[in-house]
ChimeraX commands (.cxc) that place a marker at each C-alpha (Angstrom):
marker #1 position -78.20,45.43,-60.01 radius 0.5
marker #1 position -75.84,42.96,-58.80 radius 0.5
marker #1 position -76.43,39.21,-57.58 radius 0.5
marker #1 position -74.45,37.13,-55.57 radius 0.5
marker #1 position -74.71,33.69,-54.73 radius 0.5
marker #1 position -74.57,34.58,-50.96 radius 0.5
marker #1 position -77.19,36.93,-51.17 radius 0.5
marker #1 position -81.01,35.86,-50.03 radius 0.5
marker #1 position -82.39,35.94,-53.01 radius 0.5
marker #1 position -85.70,33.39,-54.12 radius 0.5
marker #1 position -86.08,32.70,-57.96 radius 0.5
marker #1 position -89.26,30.78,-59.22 radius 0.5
marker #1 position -90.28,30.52,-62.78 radius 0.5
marker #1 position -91.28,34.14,-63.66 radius 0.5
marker #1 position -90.63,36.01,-59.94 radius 0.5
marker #1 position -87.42,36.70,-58.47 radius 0.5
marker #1 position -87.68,37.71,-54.61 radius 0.5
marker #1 position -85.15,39.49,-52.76 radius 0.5
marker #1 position -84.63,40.75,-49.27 radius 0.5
marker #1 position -82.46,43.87,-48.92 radius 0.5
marker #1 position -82.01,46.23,-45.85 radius 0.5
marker #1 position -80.61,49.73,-45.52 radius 0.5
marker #1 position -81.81,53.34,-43.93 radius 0.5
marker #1 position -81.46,57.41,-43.21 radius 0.5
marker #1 position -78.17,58.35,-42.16 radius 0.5
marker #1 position -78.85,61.72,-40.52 radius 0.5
marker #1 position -76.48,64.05,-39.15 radius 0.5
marker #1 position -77.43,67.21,-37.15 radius 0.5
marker #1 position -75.13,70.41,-37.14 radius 0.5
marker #1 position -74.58,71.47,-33.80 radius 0.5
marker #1 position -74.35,75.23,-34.46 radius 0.5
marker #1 position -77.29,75.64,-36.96 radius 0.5
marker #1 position -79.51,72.56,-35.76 radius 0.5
marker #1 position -79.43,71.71,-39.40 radius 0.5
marker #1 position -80.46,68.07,-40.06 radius 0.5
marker #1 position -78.99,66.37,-42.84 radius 0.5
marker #1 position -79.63,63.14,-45.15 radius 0.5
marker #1 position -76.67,61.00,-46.53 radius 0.5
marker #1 position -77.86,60.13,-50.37 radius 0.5
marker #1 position -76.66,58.59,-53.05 radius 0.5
marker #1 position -76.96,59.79,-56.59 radius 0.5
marker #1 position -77.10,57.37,-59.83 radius 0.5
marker #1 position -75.65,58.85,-63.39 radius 0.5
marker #1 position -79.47,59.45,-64.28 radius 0.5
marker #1 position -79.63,62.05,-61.82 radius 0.5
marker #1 position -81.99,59.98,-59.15 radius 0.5
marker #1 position -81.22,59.42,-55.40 radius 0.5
marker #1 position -81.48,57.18,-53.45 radius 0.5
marker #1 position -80.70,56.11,-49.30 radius 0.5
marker #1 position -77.86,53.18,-49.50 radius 0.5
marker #1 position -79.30,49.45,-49.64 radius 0.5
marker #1 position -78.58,46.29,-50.72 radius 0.5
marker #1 position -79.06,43.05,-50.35 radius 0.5
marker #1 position -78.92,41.39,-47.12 radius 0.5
marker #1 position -77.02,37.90,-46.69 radius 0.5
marker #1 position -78.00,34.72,-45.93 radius 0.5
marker #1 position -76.03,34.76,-42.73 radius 0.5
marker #1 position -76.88,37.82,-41.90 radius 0.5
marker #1 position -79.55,40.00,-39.73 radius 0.5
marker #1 position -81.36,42.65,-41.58 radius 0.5
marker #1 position -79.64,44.90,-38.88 radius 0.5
marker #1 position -76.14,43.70,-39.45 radius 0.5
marker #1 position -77.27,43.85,-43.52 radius 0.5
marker #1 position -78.17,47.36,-43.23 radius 0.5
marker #1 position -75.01,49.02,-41.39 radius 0.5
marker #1 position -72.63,47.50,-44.28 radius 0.5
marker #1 position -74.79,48.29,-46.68 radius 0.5
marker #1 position -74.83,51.98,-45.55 radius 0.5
marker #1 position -70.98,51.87,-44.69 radius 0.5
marker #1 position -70.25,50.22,-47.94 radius 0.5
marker #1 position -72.27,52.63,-50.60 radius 0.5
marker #1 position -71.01,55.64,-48.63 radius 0.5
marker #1 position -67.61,54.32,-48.32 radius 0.5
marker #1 position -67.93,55.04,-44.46 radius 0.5
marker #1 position -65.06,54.96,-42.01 radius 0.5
marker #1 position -67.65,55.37,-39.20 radius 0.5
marker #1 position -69.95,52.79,-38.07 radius 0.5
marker #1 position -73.07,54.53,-38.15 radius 0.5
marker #1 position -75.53,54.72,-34.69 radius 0.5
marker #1 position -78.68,52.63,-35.63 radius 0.5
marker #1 position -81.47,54.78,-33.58 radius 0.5
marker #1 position -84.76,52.84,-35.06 radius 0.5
marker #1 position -86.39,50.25,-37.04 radius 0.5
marker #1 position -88.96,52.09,-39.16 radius 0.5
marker #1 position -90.36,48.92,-40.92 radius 0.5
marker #1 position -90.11,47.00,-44.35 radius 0.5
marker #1 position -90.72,48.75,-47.36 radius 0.5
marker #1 position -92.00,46.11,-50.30 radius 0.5
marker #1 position -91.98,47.06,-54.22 radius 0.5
marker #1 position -92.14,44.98,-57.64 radius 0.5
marker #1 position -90.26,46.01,-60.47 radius 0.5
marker #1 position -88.87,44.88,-64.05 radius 0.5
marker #1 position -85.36,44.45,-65.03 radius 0.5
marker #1 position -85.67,43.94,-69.08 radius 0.5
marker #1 position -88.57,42.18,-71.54 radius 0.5
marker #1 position -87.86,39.00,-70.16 radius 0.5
marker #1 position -91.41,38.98,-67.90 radius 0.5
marker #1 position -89.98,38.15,-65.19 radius 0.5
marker #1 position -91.16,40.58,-61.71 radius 0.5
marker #1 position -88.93,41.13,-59.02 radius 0.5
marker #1 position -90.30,41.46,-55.30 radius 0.5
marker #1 position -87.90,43.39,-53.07 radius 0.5
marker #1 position -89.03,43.51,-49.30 radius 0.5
marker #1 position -86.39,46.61,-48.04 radius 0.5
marker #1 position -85.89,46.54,-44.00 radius 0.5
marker #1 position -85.27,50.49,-43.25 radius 0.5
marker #1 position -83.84,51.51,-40.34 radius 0.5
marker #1 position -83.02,55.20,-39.48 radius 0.5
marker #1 position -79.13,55.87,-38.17 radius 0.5
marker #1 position -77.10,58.61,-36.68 radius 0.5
marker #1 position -73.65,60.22,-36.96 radius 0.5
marker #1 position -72.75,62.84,-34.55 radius 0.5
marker #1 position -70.52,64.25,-37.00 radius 0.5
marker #1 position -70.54,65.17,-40.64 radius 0.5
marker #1 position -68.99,62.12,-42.00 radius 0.5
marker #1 position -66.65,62.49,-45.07 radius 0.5
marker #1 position -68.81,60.34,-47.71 radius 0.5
marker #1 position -67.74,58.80,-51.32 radius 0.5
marker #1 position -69.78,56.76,-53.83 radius 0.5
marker #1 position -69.05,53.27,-54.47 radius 0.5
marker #1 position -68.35,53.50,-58.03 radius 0.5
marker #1 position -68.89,49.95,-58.63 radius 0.5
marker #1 position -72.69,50.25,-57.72 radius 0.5
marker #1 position -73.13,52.72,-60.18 radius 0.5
marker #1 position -73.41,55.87,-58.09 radius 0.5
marker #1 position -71.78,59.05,-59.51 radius 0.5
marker #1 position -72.12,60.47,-56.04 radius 0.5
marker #1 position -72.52,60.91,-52.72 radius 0.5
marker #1 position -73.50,64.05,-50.59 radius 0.5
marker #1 position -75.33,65.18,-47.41 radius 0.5
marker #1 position -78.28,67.29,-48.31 radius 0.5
marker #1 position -80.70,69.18,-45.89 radius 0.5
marker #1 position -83.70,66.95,-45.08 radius 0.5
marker #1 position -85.74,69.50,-46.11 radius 0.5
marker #1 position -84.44,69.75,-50.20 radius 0.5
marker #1 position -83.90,65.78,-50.17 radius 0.5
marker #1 position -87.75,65.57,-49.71 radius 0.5
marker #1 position -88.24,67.16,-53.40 radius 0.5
marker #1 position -84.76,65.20,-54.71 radius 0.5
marker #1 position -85.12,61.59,-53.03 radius 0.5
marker #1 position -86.36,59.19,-55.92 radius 0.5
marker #1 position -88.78,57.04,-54.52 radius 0.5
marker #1 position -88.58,57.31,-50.40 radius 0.5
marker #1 position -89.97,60.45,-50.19 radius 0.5
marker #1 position -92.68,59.05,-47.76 radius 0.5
marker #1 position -90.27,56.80,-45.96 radius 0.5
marker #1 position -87.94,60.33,-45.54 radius 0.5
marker #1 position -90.68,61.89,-43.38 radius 0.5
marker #1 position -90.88,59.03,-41.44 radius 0.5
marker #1 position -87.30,58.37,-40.43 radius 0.5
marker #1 position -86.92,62.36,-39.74 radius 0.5
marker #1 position -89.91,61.65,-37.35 radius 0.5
marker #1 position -87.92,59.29,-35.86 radius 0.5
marker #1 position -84.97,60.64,-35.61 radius 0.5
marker #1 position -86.70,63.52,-33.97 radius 0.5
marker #1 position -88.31,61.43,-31.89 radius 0.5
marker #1 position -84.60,59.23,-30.25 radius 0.5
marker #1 position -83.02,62.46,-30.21 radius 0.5
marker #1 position -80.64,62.07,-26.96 radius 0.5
marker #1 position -82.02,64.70,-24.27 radius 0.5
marker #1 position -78.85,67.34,-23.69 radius 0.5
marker link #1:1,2 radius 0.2
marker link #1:2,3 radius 0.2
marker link #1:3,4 radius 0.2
marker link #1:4,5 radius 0.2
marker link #1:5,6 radius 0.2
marker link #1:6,7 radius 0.2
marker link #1:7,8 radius 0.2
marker link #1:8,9 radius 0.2
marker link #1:9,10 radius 0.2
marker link #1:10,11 radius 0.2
marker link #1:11,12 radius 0.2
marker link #1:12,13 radius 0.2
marker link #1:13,14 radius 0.2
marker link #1:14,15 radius 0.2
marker link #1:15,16 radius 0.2
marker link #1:16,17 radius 0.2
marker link #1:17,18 radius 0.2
marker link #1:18,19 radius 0.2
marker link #1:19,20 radius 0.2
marker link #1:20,21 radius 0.2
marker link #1:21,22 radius 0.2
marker link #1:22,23 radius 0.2
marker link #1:23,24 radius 0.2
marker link #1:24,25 radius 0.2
marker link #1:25,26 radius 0.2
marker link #1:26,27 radius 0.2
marker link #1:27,28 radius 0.2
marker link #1:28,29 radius 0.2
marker link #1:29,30 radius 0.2
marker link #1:30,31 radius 0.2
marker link #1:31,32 radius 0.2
marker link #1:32,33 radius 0.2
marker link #1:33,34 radius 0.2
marker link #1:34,35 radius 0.2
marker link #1:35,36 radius 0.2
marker link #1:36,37 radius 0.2
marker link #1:37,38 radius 0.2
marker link #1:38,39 radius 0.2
marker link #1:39,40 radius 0.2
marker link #1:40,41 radius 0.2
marker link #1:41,42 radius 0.2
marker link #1:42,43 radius 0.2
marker link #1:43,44 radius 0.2
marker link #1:44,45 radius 0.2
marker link #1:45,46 radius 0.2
marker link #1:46,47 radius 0.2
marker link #1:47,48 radius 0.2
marker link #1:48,49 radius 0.2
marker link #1:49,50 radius 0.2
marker link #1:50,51 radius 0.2
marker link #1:51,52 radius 0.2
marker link #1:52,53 radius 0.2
marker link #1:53,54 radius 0.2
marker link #1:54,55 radius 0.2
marker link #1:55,56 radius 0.2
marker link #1:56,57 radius 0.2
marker link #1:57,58 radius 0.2
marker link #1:58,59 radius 0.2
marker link #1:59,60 radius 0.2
marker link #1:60,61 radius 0.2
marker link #1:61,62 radius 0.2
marker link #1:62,63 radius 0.2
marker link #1:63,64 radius 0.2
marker link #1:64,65 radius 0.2
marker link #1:65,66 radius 0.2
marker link #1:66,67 radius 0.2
marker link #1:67,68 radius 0.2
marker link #1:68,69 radius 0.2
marker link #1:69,70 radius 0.2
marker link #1:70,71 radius 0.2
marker link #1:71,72 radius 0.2
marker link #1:72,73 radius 0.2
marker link #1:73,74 radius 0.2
marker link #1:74,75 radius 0.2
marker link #1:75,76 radius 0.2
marker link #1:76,77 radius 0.2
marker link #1:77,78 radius 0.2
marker link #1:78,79 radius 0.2
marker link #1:79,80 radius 0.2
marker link #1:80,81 radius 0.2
marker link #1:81,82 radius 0.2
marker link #1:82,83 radius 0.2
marker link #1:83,84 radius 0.2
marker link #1:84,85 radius 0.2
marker link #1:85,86 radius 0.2
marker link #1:86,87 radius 0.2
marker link #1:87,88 radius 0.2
marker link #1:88,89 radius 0.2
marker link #1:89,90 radius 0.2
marker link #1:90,91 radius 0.2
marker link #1:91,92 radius 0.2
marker link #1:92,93 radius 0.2
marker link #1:93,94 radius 0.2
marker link #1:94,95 radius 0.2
marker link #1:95,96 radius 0.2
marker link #1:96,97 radius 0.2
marker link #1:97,98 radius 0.2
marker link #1:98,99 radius 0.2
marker link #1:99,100 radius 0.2
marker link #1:100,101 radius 0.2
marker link #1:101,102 radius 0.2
marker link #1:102,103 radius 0.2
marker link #1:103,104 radius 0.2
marker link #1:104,105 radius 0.2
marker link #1:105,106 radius 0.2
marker link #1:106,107 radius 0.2
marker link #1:107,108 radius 0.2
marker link #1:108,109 radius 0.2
marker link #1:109,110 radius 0.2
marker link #1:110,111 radius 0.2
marker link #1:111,112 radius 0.2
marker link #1:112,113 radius 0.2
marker link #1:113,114 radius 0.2
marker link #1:114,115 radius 0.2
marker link #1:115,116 radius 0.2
marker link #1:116,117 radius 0.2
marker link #1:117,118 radius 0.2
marker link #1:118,119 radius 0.2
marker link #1:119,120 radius 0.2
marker link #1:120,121 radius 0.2
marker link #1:121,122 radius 0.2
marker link #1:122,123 radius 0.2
marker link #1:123,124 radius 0.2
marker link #1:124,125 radius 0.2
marker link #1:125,126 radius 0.2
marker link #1:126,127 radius 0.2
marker link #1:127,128 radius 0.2
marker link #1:128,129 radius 0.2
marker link #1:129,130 radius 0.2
marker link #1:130,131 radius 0.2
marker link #1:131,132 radius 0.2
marker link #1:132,133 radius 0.2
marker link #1:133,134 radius 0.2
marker link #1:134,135 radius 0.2
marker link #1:135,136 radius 0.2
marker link #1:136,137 radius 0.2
marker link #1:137,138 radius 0.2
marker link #1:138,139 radius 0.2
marker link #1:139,140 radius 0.2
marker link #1:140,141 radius 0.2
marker link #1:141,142 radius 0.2
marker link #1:142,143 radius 0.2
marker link #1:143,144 radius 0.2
marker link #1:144,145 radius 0.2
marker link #1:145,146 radius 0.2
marker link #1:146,147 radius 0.2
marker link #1:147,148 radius 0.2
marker link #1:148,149 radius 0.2
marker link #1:149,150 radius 0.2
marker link #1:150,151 radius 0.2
marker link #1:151,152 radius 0.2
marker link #1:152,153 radius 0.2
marker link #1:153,154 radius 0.2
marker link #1:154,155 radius 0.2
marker link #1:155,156 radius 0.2
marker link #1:156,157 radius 0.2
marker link #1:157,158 radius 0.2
marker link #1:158,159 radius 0.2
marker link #1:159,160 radius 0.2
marker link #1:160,161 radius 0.2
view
């Protein structure tokens, strides 16, 4: 994991709190009705949706779209259909005892095309594919629950044809 000065990022004594932002980048196939989830896979075999940190001059919104065009190495600027809400999680980094508090602002996006997509190699991803909503449920790492809810979503902002 990365830090940069510019990031908004809170470190006390033994807590380090960050505030990231990212989402579900769905695309739907027009023939088959297909719906697809843009995920990103680390060398230890576990993916994940693109996030990062969000800036401190930045909305979460604004945070989230260049995270998700930057870790998919997007050309398109992704639709943002819905805020689905802020995900919060602790975790630990090494032995030195210090927890880190990340507060994630999701948001659920569209593409009305299937987007070529590449890792960003320098985040550590070995790669990056679209994968039916229905097998990245078992493969998704730890949004599992959060994947249900932005395919509800989705679902639900669906333009009317």
């Amino acid at each position: 994991m990365q830090f940069n000065e510019d990031d908004q990022i809170e470190y006390f004594p033994n807590v380090i709190k960050h505030k990231s932002a990212g989402g579900f980048v769905f695309f739907e196939d027009d023939q088959t009705h297909e719906l697809f989830v843009a995920l990103l896979r680390k060398g230890d075999g576990c993916y994940l949706i693109p996030k990062g940190h969000i800036k401190k001059s930045e909305k979460p919104e604004d945070a989230a779209i260049r995270e998700v065009k930057e870790e998919l190495s997007l050309n398109e600027t992704p639709e943002m259909i819905s805020f689905l809400g802020v995900d919060s999680y602790t975790f630990n980094l090494d032995d030195s005892g210090i927890t880190h508090h990340k507060n994630v602002h999701l948001y659920t996006f569209r593409l009305n095309k299937k987007a070529e997509i590449r890792p960003n190699l320098d985040e550590g991803f070995s790669s990056a594919e679209w994968i039916p909503v229905e097998d990245a449920i078992k493969k998704i790492s730890f949004d599992s629950r959060n994947l249900l809810i932005a395919r509800q979503s989705f679902y639900y902002n669906k333009p009317v044809k």
